[in-house]
N, C-alpha and C positions, 0 to 999 in steps of 0.2 A: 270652610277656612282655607285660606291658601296657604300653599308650602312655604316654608324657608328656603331663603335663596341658597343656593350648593356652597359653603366657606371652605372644604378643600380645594388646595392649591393641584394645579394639574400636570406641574414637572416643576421638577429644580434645577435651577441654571448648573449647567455643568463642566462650563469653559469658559475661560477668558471672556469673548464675546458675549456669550447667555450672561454671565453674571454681572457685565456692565450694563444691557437691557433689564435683569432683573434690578439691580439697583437703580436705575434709573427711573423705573415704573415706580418706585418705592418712593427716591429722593421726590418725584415730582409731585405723587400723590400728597405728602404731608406738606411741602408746600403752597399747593391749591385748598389742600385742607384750613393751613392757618389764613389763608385770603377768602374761602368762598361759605365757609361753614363742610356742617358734614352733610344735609339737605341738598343744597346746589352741588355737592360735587357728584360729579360722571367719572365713569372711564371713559366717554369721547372728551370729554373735558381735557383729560388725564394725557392721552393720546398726542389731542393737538399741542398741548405745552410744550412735551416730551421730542416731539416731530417723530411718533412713529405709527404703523399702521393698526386698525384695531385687532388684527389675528396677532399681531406680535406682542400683547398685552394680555390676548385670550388664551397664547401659549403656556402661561403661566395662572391667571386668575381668570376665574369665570363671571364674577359680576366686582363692583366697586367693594363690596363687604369682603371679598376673598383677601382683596387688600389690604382695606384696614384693619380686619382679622392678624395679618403680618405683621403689619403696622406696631398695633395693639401688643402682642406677643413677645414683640422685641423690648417692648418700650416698660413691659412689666418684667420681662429677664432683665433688666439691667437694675430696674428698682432693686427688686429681689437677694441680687447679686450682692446689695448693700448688707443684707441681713446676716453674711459669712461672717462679718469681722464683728457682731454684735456684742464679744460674749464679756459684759463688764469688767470691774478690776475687782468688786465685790458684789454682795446682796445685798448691800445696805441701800436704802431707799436715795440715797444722792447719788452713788455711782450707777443704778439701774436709771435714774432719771435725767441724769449726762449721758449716758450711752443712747437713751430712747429717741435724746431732742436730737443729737448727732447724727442718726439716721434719718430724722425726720428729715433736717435741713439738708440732708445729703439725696433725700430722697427730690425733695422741692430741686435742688441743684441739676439732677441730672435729667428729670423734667424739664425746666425752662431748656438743659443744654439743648434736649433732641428739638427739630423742627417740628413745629405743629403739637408738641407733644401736650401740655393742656389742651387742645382739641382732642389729642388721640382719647384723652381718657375721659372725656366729654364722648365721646362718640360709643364708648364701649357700654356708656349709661343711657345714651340715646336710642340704641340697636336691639332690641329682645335678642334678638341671632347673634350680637357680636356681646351678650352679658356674658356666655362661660369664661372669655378670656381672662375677664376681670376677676370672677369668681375664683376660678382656679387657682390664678395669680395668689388670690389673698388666703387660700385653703392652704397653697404649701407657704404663704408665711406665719402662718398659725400651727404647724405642724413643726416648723421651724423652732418658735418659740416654745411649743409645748415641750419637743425634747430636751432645749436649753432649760426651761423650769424643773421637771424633772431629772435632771443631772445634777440638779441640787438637791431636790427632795423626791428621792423614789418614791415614797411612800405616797405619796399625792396621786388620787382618779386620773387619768389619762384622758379619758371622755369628759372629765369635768372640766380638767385643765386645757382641750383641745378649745372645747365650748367659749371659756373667759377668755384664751388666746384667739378665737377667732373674734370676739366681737371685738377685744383690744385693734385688732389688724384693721378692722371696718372702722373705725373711730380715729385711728393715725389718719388713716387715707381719707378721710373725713373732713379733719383740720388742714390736710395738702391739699384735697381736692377748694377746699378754700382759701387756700392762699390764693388760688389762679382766678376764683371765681369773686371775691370779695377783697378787690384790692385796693379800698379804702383802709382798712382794719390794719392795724401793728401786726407784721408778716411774722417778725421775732417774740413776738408779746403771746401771738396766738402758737404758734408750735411751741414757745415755752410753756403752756398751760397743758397742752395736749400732752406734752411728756410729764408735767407732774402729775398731771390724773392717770395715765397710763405704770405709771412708776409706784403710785398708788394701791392699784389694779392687782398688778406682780408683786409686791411685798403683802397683801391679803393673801393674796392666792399659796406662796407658801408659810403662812403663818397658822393657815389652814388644817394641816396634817396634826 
């Protein structure tokens, strides 16, 4: 069986100059990414777009996956980032499920914003080596919501509530990962369904106790 390729990064830009090289390594990669797939791209790819040499790309990432590993990382901190202002106006099943679709549509929002970003998270399901990004990603927002459920109702299992919160997480990102992928389908029709099943979900969950 062969190794995985090495996905730590091998310094971080630390001045002016480095961090416009690191950005740039970054900005170029995810727009080769949204032109060539995640297959055809290279870091000589990357390089020649870029106009820089290949040690000056190696200074920082050691194969194409180190990248989109960053890539990936950034693009699920910002999802994530959406999950701070979650916390409804009630527990009643319509403000859980206006709060749910809000995120959803804000999640779709700041995907489309990033470049490449449907690709990036095509790539995180294409890559066995680049799946933790994604995983992780969806583990702290299920951790997220579990502590929001229980700050309603302590009395509710933690590992039960962690469990329904994560698969809730995998199933949003489910109906996003379909917007990008299936976009013949009512964009608004389909995240309005996912937050009424989702809002579903969390009104069992504590009615539970």
């Amino acid at each position: 069986m062969s190794a995985s390729p090495p996905l730590k990064k091998r310094s971080e830009p630390r001045q002016g100059r480095s961090e416009k090289t690191y950005d740039l390594i970054l900005a170029t990669a995810a727009e080769l990414l949204e032109e060539v797939g995640f297959e055809r791209l290279s870091t000589n790819m990357i390089c020649k777009r870029a106009g820089l040499t290949p040690p000056a790309l190696y200074r920082y990432f050691p194969n194409k996956y180190a990248v989109l590993k960053e890539l990936g990382e950034q693009l699920m901190r910002t999802q994530n980032e959406l999950f701070e202002g979650m916390e409804p106006r009630s527990f009643s099943k319509d403000d859980i499920e206006h709060t749910i679709l809000d995120v959803l549509v804000a999640t779709v929002a700041v995907t489309r914003a990033q470049t490449a970003g449907a690709w990036i998270m095509r790539s995180l399901h294409a890559s066995p080596v680049l799946a933790e990004v994604r995983i992780n990603s969806h583990r702290q927002a299920a951790q997220f919501l579990t502590s929001l459920i229980r700050a309603r109702n302590e009395t509710l299992d933690q590992d039960q509530v962690y469990a329904k919160s994560r698969l809730g997480v995998e199933l949003g990102y489910a109906a996003i990962e379909m917007v990008f992928d299936e976009t013949e389908l009512d964009e608004a029709e389909l995240l309005a369904e996912a937050a009424n099943m989702l809002a579903r979900t969390v009104v069992r969950i504590l009615q539970e106790a």
